[in-house]
MIROKE-78468 format. One line per 2 residues: their letters; for each residue x, y, z of N, C-alpha, C. Coordinates in pm, 1 decimal, always signed. Example, Ala and Ser with C-alpha at 12.3 -4.5 7.8 and 13.67 -1.06 7.14 Angstrom:
MIROKE-78468
AS	+1319.0 -569.0 +780.0 +1230.0 -450.0 +780.0 +1320.0 -330.0 +780.0; +1285.0 -225.0 +708.0 +1367.0 -106.0 +714.0 +1290.0 +3.0 +787.0
***
This chain:
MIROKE-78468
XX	+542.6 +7300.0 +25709.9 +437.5 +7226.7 +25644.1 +454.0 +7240.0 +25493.8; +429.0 +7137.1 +25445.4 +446.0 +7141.8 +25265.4 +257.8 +7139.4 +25221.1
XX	+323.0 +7253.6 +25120.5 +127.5 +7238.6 +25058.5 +100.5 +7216.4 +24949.6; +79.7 +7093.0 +24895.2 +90.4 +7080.6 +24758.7 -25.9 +7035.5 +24699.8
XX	-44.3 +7110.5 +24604.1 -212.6 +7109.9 +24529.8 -215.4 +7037.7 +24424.0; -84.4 +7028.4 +24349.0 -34.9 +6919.9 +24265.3 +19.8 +6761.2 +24299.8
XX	+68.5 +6745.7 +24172.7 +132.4 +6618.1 +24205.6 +277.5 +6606.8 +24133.3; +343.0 +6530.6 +24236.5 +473.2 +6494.7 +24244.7 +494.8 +6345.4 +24215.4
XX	+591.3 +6347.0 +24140.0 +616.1 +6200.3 +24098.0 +807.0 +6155.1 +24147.2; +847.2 +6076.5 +24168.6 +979.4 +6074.8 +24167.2 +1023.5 +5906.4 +24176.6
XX	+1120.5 +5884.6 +24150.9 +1189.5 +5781.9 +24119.7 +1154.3 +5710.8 +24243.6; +1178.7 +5566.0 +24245.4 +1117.3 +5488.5 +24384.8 +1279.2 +5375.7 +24419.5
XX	+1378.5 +5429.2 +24327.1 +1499.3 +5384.8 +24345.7 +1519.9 +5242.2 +24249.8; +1387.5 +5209.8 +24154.2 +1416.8 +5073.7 +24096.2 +1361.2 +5148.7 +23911.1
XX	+1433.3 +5104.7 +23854.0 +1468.4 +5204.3 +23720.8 +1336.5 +5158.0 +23646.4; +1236.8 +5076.5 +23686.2 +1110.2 +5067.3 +23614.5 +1006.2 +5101.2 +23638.5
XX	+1010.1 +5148.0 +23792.2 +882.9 +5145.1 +23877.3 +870.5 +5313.2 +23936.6; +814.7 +5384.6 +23892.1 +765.9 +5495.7 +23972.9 +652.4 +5529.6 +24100.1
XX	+703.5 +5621.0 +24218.0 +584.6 +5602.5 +24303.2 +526.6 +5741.3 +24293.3; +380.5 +5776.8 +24257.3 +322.9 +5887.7 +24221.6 +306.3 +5909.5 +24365.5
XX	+360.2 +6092.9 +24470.4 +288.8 +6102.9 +24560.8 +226.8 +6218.8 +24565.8; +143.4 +6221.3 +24636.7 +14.7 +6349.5 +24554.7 -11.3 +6346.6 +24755.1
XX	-13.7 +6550.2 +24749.6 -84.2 +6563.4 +24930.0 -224.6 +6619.6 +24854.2; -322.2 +6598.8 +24919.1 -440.2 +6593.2 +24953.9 -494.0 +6740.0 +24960.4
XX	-547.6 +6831.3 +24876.6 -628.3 +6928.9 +24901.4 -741.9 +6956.3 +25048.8; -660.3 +7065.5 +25097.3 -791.5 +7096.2 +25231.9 -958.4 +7047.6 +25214.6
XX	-978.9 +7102.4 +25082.9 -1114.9 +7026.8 +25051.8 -1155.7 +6940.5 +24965.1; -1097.0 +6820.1 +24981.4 -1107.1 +6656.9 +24934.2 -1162.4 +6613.7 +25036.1
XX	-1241.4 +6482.3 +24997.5 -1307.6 +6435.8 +25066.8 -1215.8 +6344.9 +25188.2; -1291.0 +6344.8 +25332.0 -1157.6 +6291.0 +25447.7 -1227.5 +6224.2 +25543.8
XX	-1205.0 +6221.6 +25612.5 -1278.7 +6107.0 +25735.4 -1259.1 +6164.7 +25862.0; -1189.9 +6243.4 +25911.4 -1167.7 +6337.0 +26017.1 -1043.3 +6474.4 +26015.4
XX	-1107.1 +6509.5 +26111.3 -1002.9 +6655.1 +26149.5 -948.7 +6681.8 +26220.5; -808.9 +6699.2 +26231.7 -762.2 +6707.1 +26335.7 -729.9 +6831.5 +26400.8
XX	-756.2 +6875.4 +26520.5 -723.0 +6996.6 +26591.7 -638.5 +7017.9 +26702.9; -593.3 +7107.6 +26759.7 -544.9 +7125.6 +26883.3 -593.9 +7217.5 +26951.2
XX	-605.6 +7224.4 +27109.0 -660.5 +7302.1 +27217.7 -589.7 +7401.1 +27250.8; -633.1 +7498.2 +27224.1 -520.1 +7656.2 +27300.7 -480.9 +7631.8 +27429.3
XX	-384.7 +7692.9 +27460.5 -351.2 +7752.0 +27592.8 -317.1 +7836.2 +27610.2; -216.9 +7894.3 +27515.4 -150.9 +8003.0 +27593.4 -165.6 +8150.1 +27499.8
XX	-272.7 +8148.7 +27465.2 -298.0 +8307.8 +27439.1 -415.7 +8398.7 +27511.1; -353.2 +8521.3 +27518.5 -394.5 +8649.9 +27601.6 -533.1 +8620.4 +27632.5
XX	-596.2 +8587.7 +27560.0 -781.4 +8568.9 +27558.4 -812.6 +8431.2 +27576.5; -725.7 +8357.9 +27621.8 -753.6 +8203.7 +27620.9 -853.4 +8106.1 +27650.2
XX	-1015.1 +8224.0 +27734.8 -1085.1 +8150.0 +27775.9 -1201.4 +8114.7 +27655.9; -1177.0 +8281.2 +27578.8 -1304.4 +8336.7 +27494.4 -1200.8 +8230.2 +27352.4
XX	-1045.9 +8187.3 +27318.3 -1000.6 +8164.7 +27220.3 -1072.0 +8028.0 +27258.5; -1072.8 +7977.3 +27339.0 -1104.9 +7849.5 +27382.1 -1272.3 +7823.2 +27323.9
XX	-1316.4 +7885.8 +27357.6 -1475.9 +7863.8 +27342.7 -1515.8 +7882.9 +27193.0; -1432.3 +7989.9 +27147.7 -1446.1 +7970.6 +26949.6 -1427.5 +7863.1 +26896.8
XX	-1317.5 +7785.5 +26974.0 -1226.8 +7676.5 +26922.0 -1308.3 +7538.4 +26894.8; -1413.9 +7540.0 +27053.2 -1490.0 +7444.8 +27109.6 -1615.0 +7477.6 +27002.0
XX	-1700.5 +7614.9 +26971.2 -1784.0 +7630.3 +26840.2 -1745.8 +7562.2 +26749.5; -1621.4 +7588.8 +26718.5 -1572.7 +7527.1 +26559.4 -1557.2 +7348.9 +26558.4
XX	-1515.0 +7316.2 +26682.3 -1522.1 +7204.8 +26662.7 -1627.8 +7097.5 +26653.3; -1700.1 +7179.9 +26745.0 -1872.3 +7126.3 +26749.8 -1930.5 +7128.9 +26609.4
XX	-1922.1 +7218.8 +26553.7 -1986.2 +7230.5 +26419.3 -1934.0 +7156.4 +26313.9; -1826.2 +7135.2 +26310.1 -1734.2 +7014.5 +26234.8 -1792.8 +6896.5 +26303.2
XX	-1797.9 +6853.1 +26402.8 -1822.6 +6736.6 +26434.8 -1971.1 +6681.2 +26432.0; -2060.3 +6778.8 +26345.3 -2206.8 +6775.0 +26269.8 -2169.4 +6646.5 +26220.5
XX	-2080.5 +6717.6 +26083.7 -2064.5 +6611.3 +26001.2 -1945.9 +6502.7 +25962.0; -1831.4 +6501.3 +26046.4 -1780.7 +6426.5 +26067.7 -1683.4 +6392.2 +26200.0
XX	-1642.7 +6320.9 +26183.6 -1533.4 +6294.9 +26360.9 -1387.2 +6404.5 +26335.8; -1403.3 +6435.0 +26455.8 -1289.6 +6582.1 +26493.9 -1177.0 +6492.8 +26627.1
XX	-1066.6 +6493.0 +26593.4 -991.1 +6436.5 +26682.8 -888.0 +6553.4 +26774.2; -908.7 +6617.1 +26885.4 -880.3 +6738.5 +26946.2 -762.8 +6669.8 +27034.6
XX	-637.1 +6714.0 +27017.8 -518.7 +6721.3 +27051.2 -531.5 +6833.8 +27169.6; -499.9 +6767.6 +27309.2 -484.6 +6805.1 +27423.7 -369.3 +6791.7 +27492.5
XX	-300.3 +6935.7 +27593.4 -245.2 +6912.7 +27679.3 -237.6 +6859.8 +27807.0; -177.7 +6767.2 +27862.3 -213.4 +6731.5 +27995.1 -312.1 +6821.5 +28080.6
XX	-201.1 +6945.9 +28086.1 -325.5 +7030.9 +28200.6 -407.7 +7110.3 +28169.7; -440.8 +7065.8 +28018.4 -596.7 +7116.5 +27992.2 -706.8 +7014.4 +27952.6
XX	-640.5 +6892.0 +27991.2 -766.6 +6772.6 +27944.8 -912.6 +6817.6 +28014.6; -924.9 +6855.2 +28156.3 -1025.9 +6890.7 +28243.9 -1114.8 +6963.6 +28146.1
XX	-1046.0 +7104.2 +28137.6 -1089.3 +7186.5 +28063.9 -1153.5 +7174.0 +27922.8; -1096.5 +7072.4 +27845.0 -1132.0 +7095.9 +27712.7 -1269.0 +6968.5 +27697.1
XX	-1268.1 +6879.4 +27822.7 -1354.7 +6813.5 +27787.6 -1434.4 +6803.9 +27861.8; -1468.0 +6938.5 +27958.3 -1603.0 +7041.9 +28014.9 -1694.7 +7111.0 +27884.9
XX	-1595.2 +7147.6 +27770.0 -1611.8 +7237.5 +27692.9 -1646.7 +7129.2 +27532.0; -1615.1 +7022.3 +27506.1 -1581.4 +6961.9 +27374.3 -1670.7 +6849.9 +27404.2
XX	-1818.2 +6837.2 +27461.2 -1863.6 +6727.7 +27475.2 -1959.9 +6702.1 +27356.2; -1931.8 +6602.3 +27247.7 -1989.2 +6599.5 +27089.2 -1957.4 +6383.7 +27138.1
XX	-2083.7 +6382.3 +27039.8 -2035.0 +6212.4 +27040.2 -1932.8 +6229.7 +26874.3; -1873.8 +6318.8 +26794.1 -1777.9 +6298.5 +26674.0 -1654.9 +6371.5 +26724.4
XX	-1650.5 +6422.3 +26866.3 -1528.8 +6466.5 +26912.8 -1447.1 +6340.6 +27012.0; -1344.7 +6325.5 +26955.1 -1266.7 +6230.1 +27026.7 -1106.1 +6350.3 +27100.8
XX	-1090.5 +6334.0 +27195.4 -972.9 +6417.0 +27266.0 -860.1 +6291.4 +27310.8; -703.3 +6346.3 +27302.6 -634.7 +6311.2 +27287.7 -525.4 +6360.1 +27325.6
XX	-483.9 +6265.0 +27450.0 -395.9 +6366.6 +27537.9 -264.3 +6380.5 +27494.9; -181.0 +6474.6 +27448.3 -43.6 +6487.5 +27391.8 -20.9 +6644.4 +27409.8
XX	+127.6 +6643.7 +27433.4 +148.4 +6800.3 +27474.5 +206.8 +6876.1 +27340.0; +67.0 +6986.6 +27320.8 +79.7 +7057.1 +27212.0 +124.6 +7220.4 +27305.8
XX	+144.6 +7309.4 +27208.9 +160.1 +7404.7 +27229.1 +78.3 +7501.3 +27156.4; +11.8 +7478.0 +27092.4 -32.8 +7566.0 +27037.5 -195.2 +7548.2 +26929.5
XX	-242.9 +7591.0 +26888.1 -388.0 +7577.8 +26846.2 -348.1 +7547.3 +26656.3; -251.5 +7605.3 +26611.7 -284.9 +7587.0 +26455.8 -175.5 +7436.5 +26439.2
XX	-340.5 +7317.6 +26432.9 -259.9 +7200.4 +26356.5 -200.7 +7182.8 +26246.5; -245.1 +7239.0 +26162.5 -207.2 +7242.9 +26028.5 -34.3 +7277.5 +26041.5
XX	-37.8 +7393.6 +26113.1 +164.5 +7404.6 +26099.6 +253.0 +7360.6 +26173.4; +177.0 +7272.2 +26259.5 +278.1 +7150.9 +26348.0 +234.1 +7064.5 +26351.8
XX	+101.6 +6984.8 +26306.7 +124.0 +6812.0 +26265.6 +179.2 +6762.6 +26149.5; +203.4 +6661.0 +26175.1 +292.4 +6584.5 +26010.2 +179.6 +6619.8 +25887.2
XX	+206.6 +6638.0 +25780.8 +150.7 +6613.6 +25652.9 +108.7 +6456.9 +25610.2; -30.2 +6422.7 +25554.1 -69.2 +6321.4 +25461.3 -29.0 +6324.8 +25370.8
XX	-3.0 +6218.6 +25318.8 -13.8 +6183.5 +25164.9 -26.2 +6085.5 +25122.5; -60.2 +6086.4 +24959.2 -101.6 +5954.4 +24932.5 +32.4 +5911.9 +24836.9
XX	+93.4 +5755.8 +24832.9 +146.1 +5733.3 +24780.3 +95.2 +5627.4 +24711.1; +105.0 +5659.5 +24570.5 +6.5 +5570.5 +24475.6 -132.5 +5537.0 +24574.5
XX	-198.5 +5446.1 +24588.5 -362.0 +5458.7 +24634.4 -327.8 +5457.6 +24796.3; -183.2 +5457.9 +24865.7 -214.5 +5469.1 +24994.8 -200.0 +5587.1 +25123.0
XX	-260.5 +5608.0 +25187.8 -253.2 +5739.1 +25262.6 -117.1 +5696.8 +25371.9; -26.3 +5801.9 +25396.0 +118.0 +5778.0 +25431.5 +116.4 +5905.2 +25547.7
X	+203.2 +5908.5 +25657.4 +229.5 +5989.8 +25693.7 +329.8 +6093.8 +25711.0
***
């Protein structure tokens, strides 16, 4: 994962035109969050149910999009029932999105992936 609090500028390959790209501070304003569902750690029922707190409480104030494994869709959406939680079946491995989904950014005014 790249974390950049600054901004980066670099050539856009045409000798007049620069494209400014700038990633997005954790706390800038955003439109949703994205998470993933545990599975496979030692405490997985009690990691699960923190997971499901945190997401609930995020999804107060805005939409939370929860990245699910096939054979925990049952499970996570016994546990994740919010009308700002949306679940989403894809096989993750692991709970921290941040260090295995792609990075945002904005290039000049547009958000990129």
């Amino acid at each position: 994962m790249i974390l950049c609090l600054g901004v980066l500028q670099i050539a856009s390959g045409q000798a007049s035109t620069d494209t400014m790209i700038r990633f997005p501070a954790e706390w800038e304003p955003h439109e949703l969050t994205f998470m993933q569902w545990p599975q496979y750690w030692k405490e997985n029922a009690k990691v699960q149910a923190e997971i499901a707190t945190v997401a609930k409480a995020i999804a107060d104030y805005e939409r939370v999009v929860m990245l699910v494994s096939p054979d925990q869709m049952e499970n996570a959406q016994s546990q994740l029932q919010h009308r700002n939680i949306l679940i989403e079946q894809i096989a993750v491995d692991d709970l921290w999105a941040r260090d295995t989904m792609p990075s945002f950014r904005y290039e000049n005014t547009n958000i990129r992936l």
